[in-house]
N, C-alpha and C positions, 0 to 999 in steps of 0.2 A: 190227348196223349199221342205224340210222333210215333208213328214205327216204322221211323226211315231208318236202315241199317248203321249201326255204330254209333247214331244223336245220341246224345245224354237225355238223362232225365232230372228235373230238378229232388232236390234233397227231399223234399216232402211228397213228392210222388213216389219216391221212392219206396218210403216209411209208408204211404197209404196202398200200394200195390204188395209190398210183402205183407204186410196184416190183413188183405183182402185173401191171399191164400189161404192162409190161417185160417180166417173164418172159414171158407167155404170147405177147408179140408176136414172142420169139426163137424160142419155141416154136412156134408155125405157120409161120415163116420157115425155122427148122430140121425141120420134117416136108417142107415142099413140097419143098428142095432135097438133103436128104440123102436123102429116098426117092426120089429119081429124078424128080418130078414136075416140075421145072424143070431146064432143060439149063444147065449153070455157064458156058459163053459169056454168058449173060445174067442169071446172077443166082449169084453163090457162093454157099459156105454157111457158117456163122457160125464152123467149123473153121477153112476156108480163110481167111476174113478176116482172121482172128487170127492165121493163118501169116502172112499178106504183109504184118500190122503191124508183128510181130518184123522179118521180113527189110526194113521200111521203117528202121524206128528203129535197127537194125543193120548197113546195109550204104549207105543210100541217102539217109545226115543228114534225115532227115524233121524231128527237134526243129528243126534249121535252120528247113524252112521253114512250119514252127509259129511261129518267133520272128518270121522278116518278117511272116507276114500276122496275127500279133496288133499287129506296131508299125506296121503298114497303119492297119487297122482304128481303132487309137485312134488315129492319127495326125490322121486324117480327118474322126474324129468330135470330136474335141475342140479343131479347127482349125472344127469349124463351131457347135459348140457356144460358141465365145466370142464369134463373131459374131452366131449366132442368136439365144440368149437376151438381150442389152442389147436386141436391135431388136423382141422378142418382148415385152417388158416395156414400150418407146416405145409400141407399137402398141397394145396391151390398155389402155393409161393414157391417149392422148392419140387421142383419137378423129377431130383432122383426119388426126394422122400416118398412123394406120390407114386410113380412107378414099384416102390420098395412094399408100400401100403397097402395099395389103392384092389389089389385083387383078392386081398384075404378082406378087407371090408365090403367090396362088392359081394363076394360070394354069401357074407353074413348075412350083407342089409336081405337076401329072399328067404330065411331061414323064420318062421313064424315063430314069434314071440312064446304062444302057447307051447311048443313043443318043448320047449328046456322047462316047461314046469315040473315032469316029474323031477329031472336032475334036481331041481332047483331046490324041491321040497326034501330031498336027500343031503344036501348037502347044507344049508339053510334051515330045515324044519318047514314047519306049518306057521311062522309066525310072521312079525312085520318086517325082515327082510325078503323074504321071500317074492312077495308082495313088491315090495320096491323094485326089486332085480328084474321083473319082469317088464314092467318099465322103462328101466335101464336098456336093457337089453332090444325091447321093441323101439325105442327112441334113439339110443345112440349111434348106429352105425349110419342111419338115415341122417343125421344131422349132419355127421362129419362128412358126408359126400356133397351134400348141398354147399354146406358152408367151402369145403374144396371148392367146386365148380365157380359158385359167386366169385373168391377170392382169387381163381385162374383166369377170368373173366375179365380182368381189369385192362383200364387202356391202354396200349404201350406207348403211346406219345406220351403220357404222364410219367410211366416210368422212366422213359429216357431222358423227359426232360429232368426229374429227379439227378439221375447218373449226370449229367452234361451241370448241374448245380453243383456235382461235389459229393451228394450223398451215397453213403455204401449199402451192402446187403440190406444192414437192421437196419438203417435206416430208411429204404425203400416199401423196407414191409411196417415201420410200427408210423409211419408217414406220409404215404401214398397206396400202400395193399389196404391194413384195416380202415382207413377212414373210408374210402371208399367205397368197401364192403359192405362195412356198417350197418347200415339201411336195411341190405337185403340181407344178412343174417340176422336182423332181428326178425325179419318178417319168417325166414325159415323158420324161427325159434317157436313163433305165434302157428304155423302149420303144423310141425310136429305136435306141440304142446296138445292140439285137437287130434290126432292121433291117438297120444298117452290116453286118453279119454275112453276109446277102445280095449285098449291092453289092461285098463285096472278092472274092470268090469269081468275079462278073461281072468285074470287074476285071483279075484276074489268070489269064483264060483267054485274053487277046489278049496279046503281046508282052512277055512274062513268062518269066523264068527261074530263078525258085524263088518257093515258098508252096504252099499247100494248094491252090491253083485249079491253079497249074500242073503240080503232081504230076498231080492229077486227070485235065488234061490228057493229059498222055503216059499215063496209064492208059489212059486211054478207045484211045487209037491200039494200044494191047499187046490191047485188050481184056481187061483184067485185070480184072475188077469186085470182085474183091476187094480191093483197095487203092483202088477208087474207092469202096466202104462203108465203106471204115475212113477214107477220107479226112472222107466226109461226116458221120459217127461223131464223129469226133474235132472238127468244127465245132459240132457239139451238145454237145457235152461243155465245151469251153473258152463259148461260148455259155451253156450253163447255168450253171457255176460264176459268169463273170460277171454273170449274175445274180443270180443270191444274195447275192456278195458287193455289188454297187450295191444292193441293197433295203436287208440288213443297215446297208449304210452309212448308208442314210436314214433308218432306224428312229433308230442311233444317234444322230445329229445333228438329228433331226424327232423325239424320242421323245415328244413331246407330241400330235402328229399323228395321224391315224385311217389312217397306210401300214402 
């Protein structure tokens, strides 16, 4: 293996260099706690977790609440992705709109997602909007800035050569602004999306009675830490694969692209 600055690596070193972490990070995790050097009040060990995942997904519907808080999660986020992106596209093209925008969404995007849960739960309830709005909320403003920036970002040789072919406004932006945005709003989409992943988690440890946040929840009161790492385990896992599969998707549909 090269470790000349900036060489690639091939595909399969790749895949065998991050699963070597892996191991070795269960592997120090598993010395400190099975030798005694960590007391299991405060940190299981990678046996034990495994035991309280069986006894979750067998006694305790955990796939349950796997399923709400993935239909949280996307619920939220592609409730803010339909709004975000059209305003993110306005903004990056039309530079009064941006000006007009762009400082009451800056100022949103540093406002933590958590804080408007009391409002949220007043106005809302305890139930499954609640839940989504927070989402919403943590995803959207962030979206719409990126998606601007990409969409402002564009070449202006292409634009002008557009204008010098004839074409107008709309047709600069629905013909030369999105197609070449494209790409890299999808890939914002895939960034944020692993975000939203955070924010359900916050979400669902106030007034909540099933999902991964609320399991977590009544763990933590058991002191059970081992179904609190398979919980957060299992956030990473559904998390990654969604990943993959959103890149994959954009490869497919952007295979012309440099994602």
């Amino acid at each position: 293996m090269s470790l000349a600055p900036l060489e690639q690596v091939s595909a399969r070193a790749r895949w065998l260099l991050g699963l070597a972490f892996f191991v070795l990070f269960v592997a120090v995790w598993a010395f400190f706690t099975l030798g005694g050097f960590v007391s299991p009040t405060f940190l299981a060990s990678p046996i034990t977790m495994l035991k309280e995942g069986v006894l979750l997904f067998t006694q305790y519907d955990f796939i349950g609440d796997i399923g709400m808080t993935i239909w949280r999660v996307f619920a939220g986020f592609i409730l803010a992705a339909v709004l975000a992106v059209p305003l993110g596209i306005a903004m990056g093209a039309f530079k009064g709109f941006e000006a007009f925008l762009e400082p009451f969404v800056s100022f949103c995007r540093y406002l933590p997602a958590s804080a408007f849960i009391p409002l949220l739960i007043l106005w809302a309830g305890i139930g499954e909007m609640q839940k989504i709005l927070v989402i919403f909320i943590g995803s959207v403003f962030q979206i719409i800035l990126m998606v601007a920036v990409t969409v402002g970002s564009a070449r202006r040789d292409l634009v002008e050569a557009a204008y010098t072919l004839g074409a107008d406004g709309k047709g600069i932006v629905r013909r030369v602004l999105i197609p070449g945005a494209a790409p890299e709003i999808a890939e914002t989409l895939r960034l944020v999306l692993g975000w939203a992943w955070t924010y359900v988690i916050v979400a669902e440890l106030i007034g909540s009675s099933s999902g991964i946040g609320h399991m977590i929840t009544d763990s933590q009161a058991l002191l059970n830490t081992g179904q609190i790492i398979f919980g957060i385990i299992i956030i990473g896992l559904i998390g990654l694969v969604s990943d993959f599969a959103f890149k994959a998707l954009n490869r497919s549909i952007f295979g012309w692209s440099a994602l």
